[in-house]
C-alpha positions in Angstrom: 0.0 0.0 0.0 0.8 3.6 -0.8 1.6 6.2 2.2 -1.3 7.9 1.1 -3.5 4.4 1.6 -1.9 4.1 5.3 -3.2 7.3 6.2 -6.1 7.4 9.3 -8.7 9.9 8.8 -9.0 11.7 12.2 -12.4 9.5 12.7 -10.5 6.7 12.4 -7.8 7.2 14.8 -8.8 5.0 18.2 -7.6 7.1 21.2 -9.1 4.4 23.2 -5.5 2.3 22.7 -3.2 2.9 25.7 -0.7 5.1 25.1 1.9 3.1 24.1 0.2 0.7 21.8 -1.1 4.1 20.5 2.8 5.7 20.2 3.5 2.6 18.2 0.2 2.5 15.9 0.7 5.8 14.7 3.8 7.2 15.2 6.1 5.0 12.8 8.2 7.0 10.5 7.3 10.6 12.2 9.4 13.6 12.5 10.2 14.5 16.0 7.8 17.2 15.6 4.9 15.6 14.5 5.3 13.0 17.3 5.1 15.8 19.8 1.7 16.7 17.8 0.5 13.4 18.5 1.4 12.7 21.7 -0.6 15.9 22.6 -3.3 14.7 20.4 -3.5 11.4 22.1 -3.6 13.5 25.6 -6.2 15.2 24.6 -8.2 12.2 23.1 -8.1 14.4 19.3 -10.1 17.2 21.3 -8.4 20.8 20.5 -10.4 22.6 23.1 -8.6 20.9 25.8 -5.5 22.4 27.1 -2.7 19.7 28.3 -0.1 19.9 30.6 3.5 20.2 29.3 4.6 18.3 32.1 2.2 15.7 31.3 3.4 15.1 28.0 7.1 15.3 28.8 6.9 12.4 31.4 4.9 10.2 28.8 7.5 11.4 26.0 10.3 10.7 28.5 8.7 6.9 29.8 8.5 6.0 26.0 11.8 7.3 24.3 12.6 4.2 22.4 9.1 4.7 21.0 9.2 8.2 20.4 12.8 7.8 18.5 14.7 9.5 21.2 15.0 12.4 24.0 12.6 15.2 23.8 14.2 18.3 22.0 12.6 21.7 22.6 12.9 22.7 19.1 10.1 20.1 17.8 7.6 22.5 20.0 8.8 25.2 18.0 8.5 23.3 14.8 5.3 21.9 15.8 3.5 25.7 16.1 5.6 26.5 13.0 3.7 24.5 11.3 0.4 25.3 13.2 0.0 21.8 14.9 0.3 22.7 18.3 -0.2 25.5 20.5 0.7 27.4 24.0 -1.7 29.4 25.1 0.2 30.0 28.2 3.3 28.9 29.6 3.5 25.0 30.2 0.7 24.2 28.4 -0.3 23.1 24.9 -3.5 22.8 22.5 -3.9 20.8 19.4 -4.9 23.2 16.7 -7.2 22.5 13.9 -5.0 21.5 11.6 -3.0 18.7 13.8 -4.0 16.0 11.5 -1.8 16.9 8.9 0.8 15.5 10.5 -0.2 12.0 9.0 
């Protein structure tokens, strides 16, 4: 199958899996970035009104770094809101923004 077959449509995307299972579903072949974006998506169960913790998602990041392809670098949050994935409405915490999806 193409990438483009492979591809979940944001219905599609079970946020019911744990996290890990979840990490591993989804995240094969992502930029560091984009797993950042969907880490926070899968904190937030896809949901961009909620806001998540930063702390939150660098303890999951940091339990999973074989998973995630490594230690957490700040510079994927600031690629991640480049590219209008993410958020920060404040300090320490994120929002998905509408366009998270397009990380897949």
């Amino acid at each position: 199958p193409t990438r483009k077959e492979t591809v979940p449509a944001v219905g599609q995307i079970d946020f019911s899996l744990p996290i890990r299972p979840f990490i591993k579903k989804y995240a094969n072949g992502m930029s560091g970035p984009k797993r950042l974006a969907l880490l926070v998506a899968r904190v937030a169960e896809g949901d961009n009104s909620v806001q998540v913790q930063r702390s939150e998602v660098m303890k999951l990041w940091g339990r999973m770094t074989s998973l995630m392809g490594g230690a957490f670098n700040s510079a994927y949050e600031t690629r991640a809101r480049d590219n209008g994935w993410i958020g920060s409405p404040k300090a320490g915490l994120y929002e998905l923004l509408r366009g998270w999806n397009e990380i897949f």
